[in-house]
N, C-alpha and C positions, 0 to 999 in steps of 0.2 A: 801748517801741520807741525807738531810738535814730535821726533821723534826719540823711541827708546830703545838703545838699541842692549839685545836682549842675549846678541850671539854666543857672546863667550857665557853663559851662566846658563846652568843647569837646573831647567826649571819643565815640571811635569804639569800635562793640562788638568785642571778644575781640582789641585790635588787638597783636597781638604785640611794638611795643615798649612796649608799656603798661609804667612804672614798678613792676614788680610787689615789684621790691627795695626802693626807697624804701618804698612801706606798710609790710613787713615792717619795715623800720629803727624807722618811726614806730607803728608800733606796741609794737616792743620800747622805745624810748623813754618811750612814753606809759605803758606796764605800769610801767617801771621809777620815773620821774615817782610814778606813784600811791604805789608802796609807798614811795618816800620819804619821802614825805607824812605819809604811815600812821606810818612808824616813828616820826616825830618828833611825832606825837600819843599813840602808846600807848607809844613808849618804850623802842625796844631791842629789838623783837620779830623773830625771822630769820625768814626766807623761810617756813619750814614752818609757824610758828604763825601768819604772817599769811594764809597761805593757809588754814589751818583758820578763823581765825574770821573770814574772808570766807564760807568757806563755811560755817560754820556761822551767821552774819546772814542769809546769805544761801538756806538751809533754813527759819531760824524764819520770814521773809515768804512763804516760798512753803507753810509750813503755813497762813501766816493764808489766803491765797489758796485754800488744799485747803479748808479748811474755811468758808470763805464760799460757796465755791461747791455746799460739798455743802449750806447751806442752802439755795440754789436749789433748788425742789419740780422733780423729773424730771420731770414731766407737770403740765398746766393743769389746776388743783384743778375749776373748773368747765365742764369741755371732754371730749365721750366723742366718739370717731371709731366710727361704723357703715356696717355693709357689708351690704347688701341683697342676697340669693340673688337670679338673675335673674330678671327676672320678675316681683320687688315693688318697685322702685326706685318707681315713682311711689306708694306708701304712706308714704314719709317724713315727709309733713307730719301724717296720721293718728297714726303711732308717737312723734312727736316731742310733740303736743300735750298725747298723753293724760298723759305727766309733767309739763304745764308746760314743756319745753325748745322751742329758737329752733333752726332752723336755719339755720348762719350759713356755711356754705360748703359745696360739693358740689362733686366730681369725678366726674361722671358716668361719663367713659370707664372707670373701675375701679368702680363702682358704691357708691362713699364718699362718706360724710357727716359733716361734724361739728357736733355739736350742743352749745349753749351751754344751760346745765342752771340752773332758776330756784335764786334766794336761797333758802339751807337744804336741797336739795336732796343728798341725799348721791352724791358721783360711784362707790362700792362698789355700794351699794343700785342706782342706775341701771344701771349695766354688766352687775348682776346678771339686771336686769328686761330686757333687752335681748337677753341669753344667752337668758331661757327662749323667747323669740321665734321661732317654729319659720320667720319668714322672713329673719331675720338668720344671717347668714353667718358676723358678725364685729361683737363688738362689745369696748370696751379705751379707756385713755385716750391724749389728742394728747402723745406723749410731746416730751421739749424735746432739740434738736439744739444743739449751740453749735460754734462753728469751730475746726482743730486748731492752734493756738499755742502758740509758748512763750514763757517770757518772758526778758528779756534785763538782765544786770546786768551793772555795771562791769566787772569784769573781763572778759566774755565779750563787748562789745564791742570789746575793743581788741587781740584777739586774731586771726591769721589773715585781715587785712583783704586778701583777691586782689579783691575787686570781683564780677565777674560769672566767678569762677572756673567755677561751671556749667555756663556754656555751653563754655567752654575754658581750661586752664590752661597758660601755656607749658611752664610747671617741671613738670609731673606731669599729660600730659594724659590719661593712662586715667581720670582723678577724673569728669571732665565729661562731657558726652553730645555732645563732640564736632564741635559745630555747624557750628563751621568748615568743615570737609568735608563738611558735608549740605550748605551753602548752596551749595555751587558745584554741586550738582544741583539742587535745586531752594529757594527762601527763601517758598514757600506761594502759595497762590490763595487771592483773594477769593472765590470761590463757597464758600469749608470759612468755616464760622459756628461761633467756640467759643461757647458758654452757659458764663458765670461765674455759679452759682449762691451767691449769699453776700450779702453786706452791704448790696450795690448797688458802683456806679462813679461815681469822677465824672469824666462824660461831658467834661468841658472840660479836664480835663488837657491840658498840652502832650505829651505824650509817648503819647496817647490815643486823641485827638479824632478825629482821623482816621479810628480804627479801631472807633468804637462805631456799631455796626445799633440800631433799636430792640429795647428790651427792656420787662420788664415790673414792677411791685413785686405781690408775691402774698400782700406780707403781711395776714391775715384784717382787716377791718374799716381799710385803708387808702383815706384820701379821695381822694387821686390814684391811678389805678394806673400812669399814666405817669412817677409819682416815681421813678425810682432812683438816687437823690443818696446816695451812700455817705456814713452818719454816724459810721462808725467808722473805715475804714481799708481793711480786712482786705481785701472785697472787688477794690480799688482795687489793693493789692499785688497779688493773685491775677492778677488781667488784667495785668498789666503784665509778669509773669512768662513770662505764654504768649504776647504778640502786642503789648509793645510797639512806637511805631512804630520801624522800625529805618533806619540811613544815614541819619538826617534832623540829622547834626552834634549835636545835643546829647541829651541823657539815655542812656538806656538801650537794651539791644537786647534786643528779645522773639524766644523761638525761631523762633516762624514770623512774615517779614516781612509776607506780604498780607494773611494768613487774618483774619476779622474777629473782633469780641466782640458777646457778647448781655448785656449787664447785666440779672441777674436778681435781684431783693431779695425774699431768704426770710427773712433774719435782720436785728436789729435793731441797734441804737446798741452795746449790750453784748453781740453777736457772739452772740445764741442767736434761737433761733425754735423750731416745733413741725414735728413731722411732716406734717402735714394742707399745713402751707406749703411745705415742700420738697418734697412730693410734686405741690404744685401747679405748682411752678416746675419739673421734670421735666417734668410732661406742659404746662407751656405753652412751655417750651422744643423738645421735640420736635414741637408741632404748626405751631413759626411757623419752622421752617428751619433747625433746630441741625443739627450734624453730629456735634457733641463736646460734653458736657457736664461740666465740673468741679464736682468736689462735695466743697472744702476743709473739710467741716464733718464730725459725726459724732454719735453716740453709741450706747452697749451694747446697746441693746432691737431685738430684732429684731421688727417691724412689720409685719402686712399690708398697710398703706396704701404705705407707704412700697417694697415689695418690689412693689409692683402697679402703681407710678409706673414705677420700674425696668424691668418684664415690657413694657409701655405702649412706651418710650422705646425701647427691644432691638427689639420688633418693627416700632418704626416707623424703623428701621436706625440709629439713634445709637451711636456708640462713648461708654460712660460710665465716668470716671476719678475716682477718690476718694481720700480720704488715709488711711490707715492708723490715723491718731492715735497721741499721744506719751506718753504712760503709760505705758509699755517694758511692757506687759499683751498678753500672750499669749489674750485673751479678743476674740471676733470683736467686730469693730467695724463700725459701719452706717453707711453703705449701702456702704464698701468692701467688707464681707466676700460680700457678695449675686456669686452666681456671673457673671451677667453684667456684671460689673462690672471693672476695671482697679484691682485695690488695691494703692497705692504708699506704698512709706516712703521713709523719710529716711536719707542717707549724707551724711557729712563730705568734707571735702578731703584726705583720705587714704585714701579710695577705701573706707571700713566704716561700717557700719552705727553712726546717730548716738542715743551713751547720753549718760548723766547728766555725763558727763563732755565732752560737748560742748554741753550746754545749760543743765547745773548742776543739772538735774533730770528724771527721767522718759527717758525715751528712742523711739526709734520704734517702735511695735508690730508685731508678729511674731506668724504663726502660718501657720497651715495655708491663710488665704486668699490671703497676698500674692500678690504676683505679679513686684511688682519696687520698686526703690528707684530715688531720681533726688534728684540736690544739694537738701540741706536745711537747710545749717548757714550762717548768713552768709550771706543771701542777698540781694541789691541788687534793688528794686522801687520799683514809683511807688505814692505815698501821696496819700489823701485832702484835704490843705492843697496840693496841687501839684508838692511837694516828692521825694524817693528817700528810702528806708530800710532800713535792715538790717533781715531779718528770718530767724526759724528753725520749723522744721518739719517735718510734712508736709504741711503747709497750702503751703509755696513748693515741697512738692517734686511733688507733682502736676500741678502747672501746666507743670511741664516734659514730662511725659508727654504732656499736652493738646496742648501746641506739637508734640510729636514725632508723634502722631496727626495733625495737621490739615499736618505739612511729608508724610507718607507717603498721605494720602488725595489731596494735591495732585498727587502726583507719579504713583497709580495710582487715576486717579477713579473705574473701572468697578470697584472695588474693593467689599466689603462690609464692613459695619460689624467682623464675624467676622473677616474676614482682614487687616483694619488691624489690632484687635486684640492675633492672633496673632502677624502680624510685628513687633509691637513686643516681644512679651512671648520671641519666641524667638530676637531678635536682639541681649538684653541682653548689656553685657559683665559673662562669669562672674567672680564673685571669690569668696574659700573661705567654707565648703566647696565644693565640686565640684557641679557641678548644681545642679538646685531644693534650697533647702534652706529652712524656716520665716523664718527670719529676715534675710534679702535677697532670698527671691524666686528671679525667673532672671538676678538682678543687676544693674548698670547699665544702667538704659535710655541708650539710642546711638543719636540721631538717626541719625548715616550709616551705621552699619552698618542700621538700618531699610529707608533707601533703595538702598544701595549689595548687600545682600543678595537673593540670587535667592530670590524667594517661595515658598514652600513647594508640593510639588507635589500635584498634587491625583491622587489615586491609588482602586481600588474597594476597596471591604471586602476584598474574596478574594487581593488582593494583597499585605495585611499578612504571611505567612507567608513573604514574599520580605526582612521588612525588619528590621533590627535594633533590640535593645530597647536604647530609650535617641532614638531617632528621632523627630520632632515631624513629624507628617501630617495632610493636610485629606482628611476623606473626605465625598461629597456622596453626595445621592438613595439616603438612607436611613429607614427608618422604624421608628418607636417600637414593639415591643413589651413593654414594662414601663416604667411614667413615673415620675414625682416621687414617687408616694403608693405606691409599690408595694413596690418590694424594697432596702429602708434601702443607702444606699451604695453604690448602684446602679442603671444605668439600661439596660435593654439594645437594639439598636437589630437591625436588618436589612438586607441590601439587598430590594427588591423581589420579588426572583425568587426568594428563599429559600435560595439559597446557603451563606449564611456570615449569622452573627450576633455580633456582639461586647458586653462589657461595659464600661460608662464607669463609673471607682470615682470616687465624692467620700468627703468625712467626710459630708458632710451634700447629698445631693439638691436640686440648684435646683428649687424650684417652678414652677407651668404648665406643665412635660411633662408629654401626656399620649398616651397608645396610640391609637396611626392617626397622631402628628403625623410630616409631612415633615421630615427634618430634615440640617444639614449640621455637621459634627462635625471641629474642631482638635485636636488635646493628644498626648501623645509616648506611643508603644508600650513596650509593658513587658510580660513573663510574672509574676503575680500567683498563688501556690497555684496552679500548675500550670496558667492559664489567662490566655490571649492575652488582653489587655484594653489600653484606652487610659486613662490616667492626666492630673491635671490639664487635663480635657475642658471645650470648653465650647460651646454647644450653641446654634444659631441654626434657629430653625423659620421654614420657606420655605414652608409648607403644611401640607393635611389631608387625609387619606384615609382610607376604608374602613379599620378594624382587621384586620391579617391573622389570618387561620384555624391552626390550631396544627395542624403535623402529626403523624399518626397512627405511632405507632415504635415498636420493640420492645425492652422495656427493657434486652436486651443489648448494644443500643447506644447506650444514652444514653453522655454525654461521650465517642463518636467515637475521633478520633486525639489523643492528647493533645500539648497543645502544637504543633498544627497546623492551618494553616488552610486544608484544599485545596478545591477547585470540587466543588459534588455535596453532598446530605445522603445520610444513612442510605440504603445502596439495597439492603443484604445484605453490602456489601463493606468496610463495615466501617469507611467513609471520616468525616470529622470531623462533627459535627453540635452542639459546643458552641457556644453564646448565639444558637440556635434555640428557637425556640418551640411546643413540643410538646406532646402528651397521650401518656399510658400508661392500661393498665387492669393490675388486679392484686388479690392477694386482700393486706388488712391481713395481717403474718404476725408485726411486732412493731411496740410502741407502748415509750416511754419519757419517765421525767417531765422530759426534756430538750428541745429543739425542734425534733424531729423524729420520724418514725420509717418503715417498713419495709414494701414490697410487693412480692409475687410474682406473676408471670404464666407461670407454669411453667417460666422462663428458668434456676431455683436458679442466680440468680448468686451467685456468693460474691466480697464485696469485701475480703475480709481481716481484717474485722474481728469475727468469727465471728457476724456476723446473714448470713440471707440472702434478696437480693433486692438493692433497689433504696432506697438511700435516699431521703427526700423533704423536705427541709428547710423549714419550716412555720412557723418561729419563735414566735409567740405565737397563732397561730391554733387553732382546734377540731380535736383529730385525732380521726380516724373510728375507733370501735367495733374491736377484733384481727375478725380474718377476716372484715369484711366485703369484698363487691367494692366496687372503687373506682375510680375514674376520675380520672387527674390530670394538671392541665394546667399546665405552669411554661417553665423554662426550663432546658434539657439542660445542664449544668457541671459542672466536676470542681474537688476540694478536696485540699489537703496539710496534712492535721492532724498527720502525724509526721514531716513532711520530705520533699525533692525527690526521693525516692525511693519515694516512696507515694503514689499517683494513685487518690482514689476519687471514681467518677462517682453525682453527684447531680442534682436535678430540684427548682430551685428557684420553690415556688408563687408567687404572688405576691398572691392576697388568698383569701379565705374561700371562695370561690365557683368558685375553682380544685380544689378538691377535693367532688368528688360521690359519695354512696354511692349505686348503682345495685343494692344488695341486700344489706342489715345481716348 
């Protein structure tokens, strides 16, 4: 880290005659200074080869660095995190003993423990013993999180110095999120509490003090837990980035001016910690008044613990913001990738998504979970010695998100955690490709189009056949019929009264849906193989109810209207009844070693594809015996296996017990 220190100079945030050309100047200077330098030490070398073996010195250190750190063991050699089925949580100190292990911290509200495992002790052998445990849920090692940073070399300091370009740039202000224009609606409420989960903060910054609540250190076996004296940095930039104090003449301006911080210390002096910590600092942050929670830190292993801190925090209404990670690795990254989560990368000063080439290494991660990106190259923050520093990421670019959460939840308090959200993630400014795309998301987050955007309307299931695909809609007082564990990349929902049913697609299913939950449902309309569904969904449960009853229908009209969504199921007439939850009877008439197969009810439907009947898609489940009767209960949908001109209706099961033989 390269820093600047900013204290004695009186400098106002995003102030539009801000010298923005002098930096440039002095910075081309400062480039040009170095390689001069350069030359007259190696000797005659032109631009091109001094730029290669900068960058190539400056590859060989960041291998040493790749590979120190892959010496760092992923997980605590003598550390197993266990999850108690409900119901045996107080048997922990029994299961714990009988190995010799200590239990050295618990999370009650998710039913996790982690156990420190005696000398000699192998942690394989234990996790093993742990597994046969018919009351363990979940047993695995405290995997290690470290924060998402890059590092910063000569050259790439003295390059593109705007300051606090982020928040606004004069020269090129689609780059930034805009601020300017959100603060003249609103510059935040002290009732919105961000949680900076990371390093810790130090609470006596000038540019801080003001703005720190109590927080907590949750790191395992800390003698204070009132310490959270930041010993690295990291954390200290992170806050400063979302909630500096702002208009107070000197340092920096943080997104949102009122809103406060929660220092929370998960991670230690060398920027890593374990999962078991970060999941502590979630739920002790959500239980003492967060509204928002940053979570600059990361790593690849997807967790129970850590996904149940998450589920914890979501239903106790927090909005949660995380970084992406810079390894330009298309491989889901934790706790951003976790569905209810807000996962942001990192973009430059020219408005794209930030590679190798703006950091000299690695770039911001991409994939199917993002959601959006927010300034992360060059980024001005307040650091641990008192001081400002440049820094890059997506560890500085999340925090802008955080700030743009806590200026939107100020401005609409009656607000849910869902539809803060939402609005931030569907009022990004788009850059190419067109749309959501993996690798920026839904694009720049924009504080004031956030604010300045009429909120999304809130509309019923039966209405979607009014609205076009490509649309982002909130639909309420809906309920689960197929959850997380049910139907792979899929979740399907209902209204009440049985009407209309729809499908929410992921890659991968957020966990804790389950059937009967109440639920309220954001993400943009799309026709999908021939069937109305909602796309990049995410899914807020407001309650539980009674699991609905599957209605009784006749297989000539499973899949309904297609690609229609009208009032009414099945009545004889023929009207839509796809992502209803139904039963059929029928005799087995064909079976295939594919994952599916065939029943008739005397209907000899013929779908075209010369079986006849009723397909029943079944995946890797037990299919029943050719001609017995059968009884099946799933979900009425239609597929396009050969194109938008081949509509064939199917009845997708959704576990073992969906399908009954009532006479072999």
């Amino acid at each position: 880290m390269h820093r600047l220190d900013l204290s004695e100079t009186h400098r106002r945030p995003c102030c539009k005659s801000s010298p923005w050309k002098l930096y440039r100047r002095l910075a081309k200077f400062l480039t040009t200074t170095v390689i001069t330098g350069y030359n007259e030490i190696v000797g005659g070398l032109d631009m091109q080869s001094i730029t290669f073996r900068h960058r190539f010195i400056a590859t060989a250190v960041a291998l040493v660095f790749l590979l120190a750190a892959a010496a760092i063991a992923a997980h605590k050699p003598d550390e197993i995190i266990v999850k108690y089925k409900p119901g045996f949580r107080t048997q922990v100190a029994s299961s714990a003993s009988a190995i010799g292990a200590q239990c050295i911290r618990s999370l009650d509200v998710i039913r996790c423990h982690v156990l420190k495992l005696p000398a000699g002790k192998s942690l394989e052998e234990a996790i093993i013993q742990f597994r046969k445990d018919p009351r363990i849920e979940y047993a695995g090692p405290n995997h290690i999180v470290s924060i998402c940073k890059t590092p910063n070399d000569d050259w790439y300091q003295f390059m593109g110095i705007y300051l606090q370009w982020g928040l606004y740039d004069p020269d090129n202000p689609n780059v930034g999120i805009d601020a300017e224009r959100a603060w003249d609606i609103t510059t935040g409420s002290s009732d919105i509490v961000i949680a900076v989960i990371d390093t810790g903060v130090m609470t006596d910054h000038e540019d801080l003090w003001a703005k720190v609540v109590p927080g907590r250190n949750v790191i395992t076996g800390a003698q204070d837990p009132t310490n959270v004296y930041d010993d690295h940095g990291h954390g200290t930039f992170v806050a400063g980035v979302a909630a500096a104090m702002t208009n107070n003449v000197f340092g920096i301006a943080g997104v949102t001016w009122g809103s406060k911080i929660m220092p929370i210390k998960a991670l230690d002096a060398d920027g890593y910690g374990t999962e078991a910590d970060a999941a502590a600092g979630i739920i002790w942050a959500a239980d003492h008044g967060a509204k928002i929670i940053n979570m600059s830190f990361g790593g690849y292993d997807d967790v129970p613990v850590e996904q149940d801190a998450i589920n914890y925090a979501s239903t106790k209404g927090c909005v949660l913001v995380a970084a992406s990670g810079n390894d330009n690795s298309d491989a889901p990254f934790y706790p951003a990738a976790y569905e209810q989560v807000i996962a942001v990368g990192a973009s430059n000063e020219y408005g794209q998504r930030c590679t190798a080439s703006d950091w000299g290494e690695g770039g911001s991660n991409y994939g199917s979970y993002l959601d959006a990106v927010a300034p992360g190259n060059f980024i001005l923050g307040t650091w641990n010695d008192g001081s400002y520093t440049f820094s890059s990421g997506t560890s500085a670019a999340a925090p802008f998100v955080s700030g743009i959460a806590a200026l939107v939840w100020s401005y609409y308090p009656q607000w849910t955690n869902t539809q803060v959200a939402e609005q931030i993630k569907t009022t990004c400014r788009d850059i190419p490709p067109a749309g959501w795309d993996p690798y920026t998301g839904w694009g720049i987050a924009n504080a004031y189009r956030a604010l300045a955007t009429t909120p999304l309307q809130t509309i019923t299931l039966c209405e979607l056949h009014q609205i076009p695909n490509g649309t982002p809609v909130r639909i309420t007082q809906l309920v689960v019929t197929s959850g997380s564990d049910d139907i792979p990349g899929r979740i399907y929902v209902e209204q009440p009264n049985r009407i209309c049913g729809i499908a929410l697609l992921f890659d991968r299913n957020p966990q804790g849906i389950t059937e009967g939950d109440q639920v309220e449902v954001t993400g943009v309309v799309q026709t999908i193989s021939g069937e109305r569904v909602i796309s990049g969904a995410s899914i807020a449960k407001v309650g539980n109810t009674t699991p609905l009853k599957s209605l009784a229908i006749s297989q000539k009209w499973i899949g309904g209207a297609q690609n229609q969504y009208s009032p009414g199921i099945t009545n004889g007439l023929g009207v839509s009844n796809i992502g209803l939850l139904v039963t059929v009877y029928g005799r087995v008439v064909s079976t295939s070693a594919f994952d599916y197969f065939y029943i008739d009810d005397g209907s000899n439907r013929d779908d075209g594809t010369g079986f006849i009947g009723l397909k029943v898609s079944c995946r890797d489940l037990a299919k029943p015996p050719k001609n017995a009767f059968v009884r099946v209960t799933g979900i009425s949908s239609v597929e396009q296996p050969f194109g938008p001109n081949y509509t064939l209706p199917v009845i997708r099961v959704r576990r073992q017990s969906d399908i009954q033989v009532i006479r072999p």
